[in-house]
N, C-alpha and C positions, 0 to 999 in steps of 0.2 A: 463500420464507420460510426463513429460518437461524436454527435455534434450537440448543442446548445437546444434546450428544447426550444419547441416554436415560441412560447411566451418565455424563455429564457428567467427560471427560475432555479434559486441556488441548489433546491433539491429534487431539481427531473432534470436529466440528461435525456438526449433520444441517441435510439440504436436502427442503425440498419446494416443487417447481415445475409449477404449475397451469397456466405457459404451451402454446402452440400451436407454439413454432418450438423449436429448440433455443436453449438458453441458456449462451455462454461466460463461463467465467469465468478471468481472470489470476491466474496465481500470481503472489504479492505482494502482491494484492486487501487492502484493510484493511478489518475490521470492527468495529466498536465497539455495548458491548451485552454482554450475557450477565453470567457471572461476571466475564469476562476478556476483553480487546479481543483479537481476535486478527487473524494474517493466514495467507492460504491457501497449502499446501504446493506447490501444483502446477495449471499449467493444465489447463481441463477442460471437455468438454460436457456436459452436464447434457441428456437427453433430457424432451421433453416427457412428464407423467403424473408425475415422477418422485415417489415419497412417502417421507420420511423415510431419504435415502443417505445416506451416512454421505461426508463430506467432510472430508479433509485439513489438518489447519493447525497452525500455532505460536502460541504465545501473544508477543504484544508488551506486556504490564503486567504486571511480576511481581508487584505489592504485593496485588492486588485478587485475593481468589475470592470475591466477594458480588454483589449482585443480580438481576437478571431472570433470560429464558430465552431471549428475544429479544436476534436482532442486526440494527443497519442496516447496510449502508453507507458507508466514509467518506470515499468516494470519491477517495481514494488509492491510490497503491500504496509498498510498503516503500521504504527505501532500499535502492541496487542493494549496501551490504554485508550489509543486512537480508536482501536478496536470496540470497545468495551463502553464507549459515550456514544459509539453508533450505534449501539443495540439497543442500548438503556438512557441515556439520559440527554440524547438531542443537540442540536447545533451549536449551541452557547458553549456544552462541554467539551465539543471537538476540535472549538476553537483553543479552550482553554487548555486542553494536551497537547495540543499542536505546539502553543507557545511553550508549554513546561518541556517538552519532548525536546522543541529546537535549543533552547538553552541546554538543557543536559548534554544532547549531543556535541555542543561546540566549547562543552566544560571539559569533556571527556576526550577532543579529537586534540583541544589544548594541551591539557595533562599530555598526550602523547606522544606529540611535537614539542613540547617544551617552550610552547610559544606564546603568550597571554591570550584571552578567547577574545577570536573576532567578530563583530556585530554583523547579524543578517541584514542583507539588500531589502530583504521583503520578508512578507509573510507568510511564506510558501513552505512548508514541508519538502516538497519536491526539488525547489534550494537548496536547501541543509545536506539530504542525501546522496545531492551531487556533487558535494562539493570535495575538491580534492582531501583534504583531512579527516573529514568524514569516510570518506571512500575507502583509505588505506585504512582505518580505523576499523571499519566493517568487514574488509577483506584477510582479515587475520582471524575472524571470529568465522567468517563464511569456510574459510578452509580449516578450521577445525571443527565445524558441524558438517562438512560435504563429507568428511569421513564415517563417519557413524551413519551404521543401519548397510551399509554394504554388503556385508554379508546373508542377510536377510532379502532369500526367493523373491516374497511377493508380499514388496510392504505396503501398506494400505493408509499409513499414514506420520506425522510426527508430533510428536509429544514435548515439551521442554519446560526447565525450571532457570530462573536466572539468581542469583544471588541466595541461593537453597527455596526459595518463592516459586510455588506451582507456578507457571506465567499462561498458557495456552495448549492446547492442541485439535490439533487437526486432522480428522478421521474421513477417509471417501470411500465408496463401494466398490473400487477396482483401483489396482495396482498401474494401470496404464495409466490413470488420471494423475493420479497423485505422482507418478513420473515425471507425470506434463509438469506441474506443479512444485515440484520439487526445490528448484533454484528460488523461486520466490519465498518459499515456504522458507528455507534454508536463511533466505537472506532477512527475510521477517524473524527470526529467531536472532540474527547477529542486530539486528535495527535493535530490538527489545536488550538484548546483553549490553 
């Protein structure tokens, strides 16, 4: 469970994990929920028992501090520039991908539809991803990267370039992780394309 830390600040989430095995989690990971949607600072394992850690993150919606205390899930991960301002260069710049990121995407789900680009509700990344146009737009890029690497035993990881531009990759110590991992991974490369 990922709730709002106690003193509810933009970059500590707390964790508490009731499970049996360890539990990783990606940095990039998206959460939507709480005051603020956010996403995670940094990858991490979470040992079992864990109650109320304090976990790492950015916020991705600058507009929103209202609601709940709960987060789910949104089974995303950032864009790899989203990526990239979480490592290096801090809050100010994650907002300001967020914004560059959610225009491009509503440039491009246009372009696709043929339909002029429509204005975001909010400020939420987690918005944008959901949205129907977005959606179809990602899902034609998702199944053409869910093919690739199939043949390949025991893959450990994935690699990708968008527009001939190195973009990211993603390397883990076992083939069962990066399993687990896969569809997010996959759909993080169609997010970036």
């Amino acid at each position: 469970t990922i709730t709002e830390a106690a003193n509810e600040q933009v970059q500590q989430l707390s964790i508490t994990y009731k499970g049996s095995r360890p539990l990783f989690l990606a940095a990039g990971e998206l959460v939507k929920g709480g005051k603020q949607d956010r996403t995670l600072q940094s990858s991490l394992v979470v040992p079992p028992g864990t109650k109320q850690a304090v976990l790492p993150s950015f916020c991705v919606e600058a507009s929103r501090w209202a609601g709940g205390n709960v987060f789910q899930s949104a089974k995303n991960l950032a864009s790899n520039q989203a990526q990239q301002a979480l490592l290096f260069e801090g809050q100010a710049k994650v907002w300001e991908s967020v914004r560059s990121y959610k225009m491009q995407l509503r440039m491009n789900a246009a372009k696709l539809s043929g339909n002029r680009p429509q204005a975001s509700k909010t400020s939420s990344l987690n918005e944008e991803l959901e949205a129907g146009e977005v959606k179809t737009l990602l899902s034609a890029y998702e199944k053409a990267f869910s093919r690739t690497g199939k043949d390949v035993p025991f893959p450990l990881g994935l690699a990708y370039a968008v527009d001939g531009q190195f973009t990211a990759v993603h390397a883990f110590h076992s083939s069962s992780l990066f399993r687990k991992l896969k569809e997010k991974l996959v759909r993080s490369a169609a997010i970036d394309a």
